[in-house]
Structures are given as C-alpha cells and as structure tokens.
C-alpha positions, 0 to 999 in steps of 0.5 A: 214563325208560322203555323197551318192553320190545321194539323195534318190538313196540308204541308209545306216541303220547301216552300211548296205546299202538299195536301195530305190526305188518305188513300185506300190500299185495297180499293185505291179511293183517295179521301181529303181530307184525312179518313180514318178508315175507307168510306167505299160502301164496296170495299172490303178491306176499309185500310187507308194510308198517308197520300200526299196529293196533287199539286195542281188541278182543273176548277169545277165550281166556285162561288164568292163569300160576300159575308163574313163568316163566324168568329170560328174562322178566323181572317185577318183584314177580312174582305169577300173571298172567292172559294173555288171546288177543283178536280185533283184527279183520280176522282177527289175533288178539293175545295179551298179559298181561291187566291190571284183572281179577280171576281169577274176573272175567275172561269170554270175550268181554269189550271190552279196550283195549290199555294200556301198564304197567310190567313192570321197572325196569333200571338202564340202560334205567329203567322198561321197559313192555309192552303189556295188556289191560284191561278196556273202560270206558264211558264 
C-alpha cells in the first residue's frame, strides 16, 4: 500500500507520475501547485480548471540541503538532498527534490522527467510517495 505524500499534489497513471495543477480557461496561466482561483492580476475571468502537467523539463536552478529540516518534513534515512527548480513550459517553473545525480554532477540545463519515490514509511498510511526529478534518459 502507498500514499503521496499530498492530496491533489501529484498522481500516479500506471506507474508514471503526473502533477496536477490548474490552468485558467480565460487567460491560459497554469499554476502548481492547485489555485482556487487565477492569480493574473490581468485577467478578468479568475476561472481555473484541473491540468495535468508536463512530464519532463529543462533545470534552471538547484541548490543542496545539507541540514535536516523540521520534523514537519518527514524523510526517512535523511541525508543532504539536492532540490532542483525546473521549467515545465508554458511559462511554470516547479520545484521538487532532485533524484539520480551526484552533487558535483547536477547542471543547470539538464532534461528531467518527473518520477515518483518512497520519502517515509507510516504505520497507517504505509509507504508515502513524493514526487522528483531525475535525470532524462535516452533512449
């Protein structure tokens, strides 16, 4: 049994996993996550519905987490973990943990793919999943 670690954060179709966030029917802004409401200070319309997102992405920016954060956020075996912001198109950039790169290997303008991974086990909720970034692989 697993969990994610939100509701409505991300989705599993298969064993892929798809963000899911909101774009506005009037202005075509795409928020991440959710919105209750377009944010476009030029909009008129303010109407959002269900998207799902891009499955693959360019890295802007990243940065390591040597320190372990606040008992809020909850990781299992913590260790430093890089978290990367990537550029999902249409103008929405995401940011998440990045999986599958060595620190001295991560580049700013790598291709990733979004991926789903194991963060904690809960006794109640068993295995709870987040969503990364990994490295794009040829094919």
């Amino acid at each position: 049994m697993s969990a994610m670690v939100a509701d409505g954060l991300f989705a599993l179709h298969g064993d892929e996993p798809r963000l899911i966030g909101t774009r506005c029917t009037a202005c075509d802004t795409v928020y991440f996550p959710q919105a209750p409401s377009c944010r476009n200070p030029d909009c008129r319309e303010k109407t959002i519905e269900r998207a799902v997102l891009p499955t693959r992405g360019i890295l802007v920016s990243y940065t390591v987490q040597r320190y372990q954060p606040p008992s809020l956020f909850r990781i299992d075996d913590w260790q430093p973990y890089a978290i990367g912001l990537v550029d999902l198109g249409d103008g929405l950039e995401v940011m998440g943990m990045l999986s599958g790169f060595a620190f001295d290997g991560i580049a700013i303008r790598t291709p990733v793919r979004l991926v789903a991974e194991p963060l904690y086990a809960d006794a109640e909720r068993g295995l709870v999943l987040t969503y990364k970034f990994a490295p794009e692989i040829e094919p």
